[in-house]
C-alpha positions as CSV (number, residue, x, y, z in Angstrom):
1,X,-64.6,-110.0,-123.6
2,X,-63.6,-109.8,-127.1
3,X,-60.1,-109.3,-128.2
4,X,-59.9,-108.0,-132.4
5,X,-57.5,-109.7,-134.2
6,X,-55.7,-106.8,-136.3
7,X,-55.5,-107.6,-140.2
8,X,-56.9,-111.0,-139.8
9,X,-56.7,-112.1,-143.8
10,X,-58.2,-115.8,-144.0
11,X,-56.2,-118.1,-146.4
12,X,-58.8,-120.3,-147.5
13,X,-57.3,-123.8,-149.4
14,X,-58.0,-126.9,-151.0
15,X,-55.7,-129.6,-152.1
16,X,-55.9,-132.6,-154.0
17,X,-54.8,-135.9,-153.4
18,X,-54.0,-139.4,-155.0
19,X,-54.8,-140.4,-151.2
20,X,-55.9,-140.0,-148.2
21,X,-52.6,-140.3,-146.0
22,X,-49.9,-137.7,-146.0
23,X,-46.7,-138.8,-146.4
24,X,-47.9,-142.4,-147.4
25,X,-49.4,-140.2,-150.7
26,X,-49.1,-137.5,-152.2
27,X,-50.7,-133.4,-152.3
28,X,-50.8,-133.4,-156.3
29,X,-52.1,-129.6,-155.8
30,X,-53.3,-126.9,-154.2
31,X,-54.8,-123.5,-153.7
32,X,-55.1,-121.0,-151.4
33,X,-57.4,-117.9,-151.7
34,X,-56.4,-114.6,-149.3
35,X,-59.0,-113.0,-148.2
36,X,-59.6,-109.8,-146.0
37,X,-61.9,-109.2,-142.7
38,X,-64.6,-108.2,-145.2
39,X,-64.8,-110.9,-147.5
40,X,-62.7,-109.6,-150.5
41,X,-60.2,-111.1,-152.4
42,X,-56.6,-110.4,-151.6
43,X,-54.2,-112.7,-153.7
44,X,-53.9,-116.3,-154.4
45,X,-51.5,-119.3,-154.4
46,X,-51.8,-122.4,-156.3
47,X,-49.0,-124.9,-157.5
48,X,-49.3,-128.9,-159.1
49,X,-46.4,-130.6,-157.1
50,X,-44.3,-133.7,-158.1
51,X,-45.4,-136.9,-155.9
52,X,-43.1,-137.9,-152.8
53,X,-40.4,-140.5,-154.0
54,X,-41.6,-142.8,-150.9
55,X,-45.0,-142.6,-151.2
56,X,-48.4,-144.3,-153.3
57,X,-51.2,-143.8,-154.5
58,X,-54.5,-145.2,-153.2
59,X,-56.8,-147.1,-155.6
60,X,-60.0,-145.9,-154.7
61,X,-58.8,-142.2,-154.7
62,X,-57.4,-142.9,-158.3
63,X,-60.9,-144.9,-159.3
64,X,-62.6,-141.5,-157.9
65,X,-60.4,-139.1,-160.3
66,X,-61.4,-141.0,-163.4
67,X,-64.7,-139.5,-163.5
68,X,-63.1,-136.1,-163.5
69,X,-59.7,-135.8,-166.4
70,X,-60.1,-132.7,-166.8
71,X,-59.5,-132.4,-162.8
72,X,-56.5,-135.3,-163.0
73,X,-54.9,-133.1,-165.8
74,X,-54.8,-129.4,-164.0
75,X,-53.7,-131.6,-160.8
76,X,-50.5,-133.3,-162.3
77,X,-49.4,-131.2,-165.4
78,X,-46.2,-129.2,-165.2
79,X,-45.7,-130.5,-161.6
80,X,-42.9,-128.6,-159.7
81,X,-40.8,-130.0,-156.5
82,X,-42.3,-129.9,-153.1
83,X,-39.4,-128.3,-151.8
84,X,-39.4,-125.5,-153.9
85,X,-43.3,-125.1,-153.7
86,X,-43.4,-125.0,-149.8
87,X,-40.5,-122.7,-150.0
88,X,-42.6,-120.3,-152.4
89,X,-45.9,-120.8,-150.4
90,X,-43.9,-119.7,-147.3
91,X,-42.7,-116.5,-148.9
92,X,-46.1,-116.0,-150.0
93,X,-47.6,-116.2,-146.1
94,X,-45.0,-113.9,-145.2
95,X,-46.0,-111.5,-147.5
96,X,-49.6,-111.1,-147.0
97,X,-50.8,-107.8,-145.4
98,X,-51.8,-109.1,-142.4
99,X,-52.2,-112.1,-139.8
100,X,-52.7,-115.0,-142.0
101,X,-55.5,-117.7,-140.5
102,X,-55.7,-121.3,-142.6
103,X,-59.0,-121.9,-143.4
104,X,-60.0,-124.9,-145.2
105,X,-63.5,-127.2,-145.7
106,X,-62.6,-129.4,-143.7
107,X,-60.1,-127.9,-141.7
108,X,-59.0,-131.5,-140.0
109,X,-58.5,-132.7,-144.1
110,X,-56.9,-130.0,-146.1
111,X,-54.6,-128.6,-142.7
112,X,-53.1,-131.7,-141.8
113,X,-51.8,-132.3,-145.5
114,X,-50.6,-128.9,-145.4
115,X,-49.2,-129.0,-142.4
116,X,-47.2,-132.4,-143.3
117,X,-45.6,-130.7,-146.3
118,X,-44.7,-127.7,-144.2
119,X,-42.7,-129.3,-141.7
120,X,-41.5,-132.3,-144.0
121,X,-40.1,-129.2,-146.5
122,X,-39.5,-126.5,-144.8
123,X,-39.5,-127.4,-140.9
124,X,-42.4,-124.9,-140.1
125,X,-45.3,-126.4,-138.0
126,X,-48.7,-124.8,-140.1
127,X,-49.9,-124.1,-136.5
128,X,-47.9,-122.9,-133.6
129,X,-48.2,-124.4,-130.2
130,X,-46.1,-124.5,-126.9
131,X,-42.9,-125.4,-129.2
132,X,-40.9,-123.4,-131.2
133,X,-40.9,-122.3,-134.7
134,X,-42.3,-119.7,-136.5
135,X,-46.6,-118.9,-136.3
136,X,-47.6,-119.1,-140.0
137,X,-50.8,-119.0,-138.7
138,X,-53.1,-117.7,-136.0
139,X,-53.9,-120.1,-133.6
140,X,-55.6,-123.5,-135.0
141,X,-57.4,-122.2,-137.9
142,X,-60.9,-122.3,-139.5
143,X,-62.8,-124.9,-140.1
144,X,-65.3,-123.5,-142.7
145,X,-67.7,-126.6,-141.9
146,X,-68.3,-125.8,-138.9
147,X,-68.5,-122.2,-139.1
148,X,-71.2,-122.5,-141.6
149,X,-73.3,-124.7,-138.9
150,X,-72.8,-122.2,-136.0
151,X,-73.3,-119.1,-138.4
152,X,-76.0,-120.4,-140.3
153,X,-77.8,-122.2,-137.9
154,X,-77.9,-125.5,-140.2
155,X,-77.4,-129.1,-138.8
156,X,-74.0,-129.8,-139.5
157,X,-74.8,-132.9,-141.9
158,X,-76.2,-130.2,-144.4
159,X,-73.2,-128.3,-144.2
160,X,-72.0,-130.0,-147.2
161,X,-70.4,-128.6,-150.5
162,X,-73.7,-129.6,-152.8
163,X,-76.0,-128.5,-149.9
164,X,-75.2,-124.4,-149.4
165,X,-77.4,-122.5,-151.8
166,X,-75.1,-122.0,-155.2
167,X,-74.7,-118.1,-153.9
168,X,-73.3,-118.7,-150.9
169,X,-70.1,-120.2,-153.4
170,X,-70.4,-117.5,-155.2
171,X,-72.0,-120.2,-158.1
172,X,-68.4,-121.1,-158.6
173,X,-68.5,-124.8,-159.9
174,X,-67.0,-127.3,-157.6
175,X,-65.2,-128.6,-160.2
176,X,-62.3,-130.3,-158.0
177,X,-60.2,-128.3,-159.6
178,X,-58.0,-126.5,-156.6
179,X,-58.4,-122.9,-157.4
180,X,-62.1,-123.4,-158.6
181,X,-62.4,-125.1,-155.2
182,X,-60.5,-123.2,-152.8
183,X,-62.9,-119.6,-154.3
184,X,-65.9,-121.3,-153.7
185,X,-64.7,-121.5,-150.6
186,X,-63.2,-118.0,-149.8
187,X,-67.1,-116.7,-151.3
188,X,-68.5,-119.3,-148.7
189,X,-66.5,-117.4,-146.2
190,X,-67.9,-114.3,-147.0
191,X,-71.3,-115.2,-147.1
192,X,-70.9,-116.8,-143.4
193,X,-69.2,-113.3,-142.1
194,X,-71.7,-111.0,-143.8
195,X,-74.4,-113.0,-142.3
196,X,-75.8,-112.8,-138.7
197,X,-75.0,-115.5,-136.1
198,X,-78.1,-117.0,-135.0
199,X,-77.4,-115.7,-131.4
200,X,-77.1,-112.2,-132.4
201,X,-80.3,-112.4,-134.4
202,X,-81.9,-113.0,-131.6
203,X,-79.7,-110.5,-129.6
204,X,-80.8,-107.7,-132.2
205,X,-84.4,-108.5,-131.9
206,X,-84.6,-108.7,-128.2
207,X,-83.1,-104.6,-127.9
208,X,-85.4,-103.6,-130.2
């Protein structure tokens, strides 16, 4: 038995790091893309965030940026506090049309960061379970990795950024840059809901 979610609008992010640890390092950025049942575009977030007072950076992470300044730049200039940020993202959930769902590529990456910064800045679990607090989001969230395996069929080691076809991103450049990203995403997303679940191919065919 199915049971609709009304107004699901999927907020699909991407973040950038100078690590891989939250709290131990810092989110430099992020963006998140709203996007409706269908596919289409319904607003976007995105905010460069001063680094935690307590935290690091990790060397490798900061060996990996060099290759892309242009990325480093749009990721640390004009940089605003987290507080305010998180405060300001929240607002933003609240005033989507709908029943926001976090979607990210991974989901286990992008979510926990967000997730840390929530509840570090604002007290607000991303995900709501058997405690209390406000439900930001529906249930666990989307993990757009998988979904393209089980909606597309593909083993879930070519369920990579560089190994969709450039149409399923909507031929937006993974450029690291967190809106550029976190698009690319949201038109990956729309690409795996317009497309038929293996299972239901098969489904179709066999009525016929």
């Amino acid at each position: 038995m199915r049971y609709p979610l009304p107004n699901p609008v999927y907020v699909v992010t991407d973040i950038e790091v100078n690590g891989p640890t939250p709290g131990e390092h810092s989110m430099l950025a992020f963006a998140s893309v709203a996007v409706d049942a269908g596919g289409g575009e319904i607003d976007t977030f995105e905010a460069v965030l001063e680094t935690l007072p307590d935290a690091g950076e990790n060397a490798t992470t900061m060996d990996w940026f060099k290759s892309f300044p242009e990325a480093w730049a749009a990721a640390t200039t004009n940089p605003q506090p987290p507080q305010t940020v998180m405060e300001d993202y929240v607002d933003w959930l609240r005033g989507l049309p709908g029943q926001p769902i976090f979607a990210a590529h991974p989901l286990a990456f992008d979510g926990a960061w967000i997730d840390h910064y929530l509840r570090r800045f604002q007290g607000i679990r991303m995900l709501k379970g058997p405690w209390e607090g406000e439900p930001l989001f529906y249930t666990a969230g989307l993990c757009l990795q998988a979904f393209a395996a089980g909606r597309s069929g593909r083993e879930f080691s070519a369920c990579f950024t560089g190994g969709y076809p450039p149409e399923w991103l909507g031929h937006v450049p993974h450029s690291h840059f967190a809106i550029d990203d976190a698009r690319g995403y949201a038109n990956l997303l729309r690409t795996l809901l317009q497309m038929n679940a293996p299972d239901e191919t098969v489904t179709s065919s066999n009525r016929r």
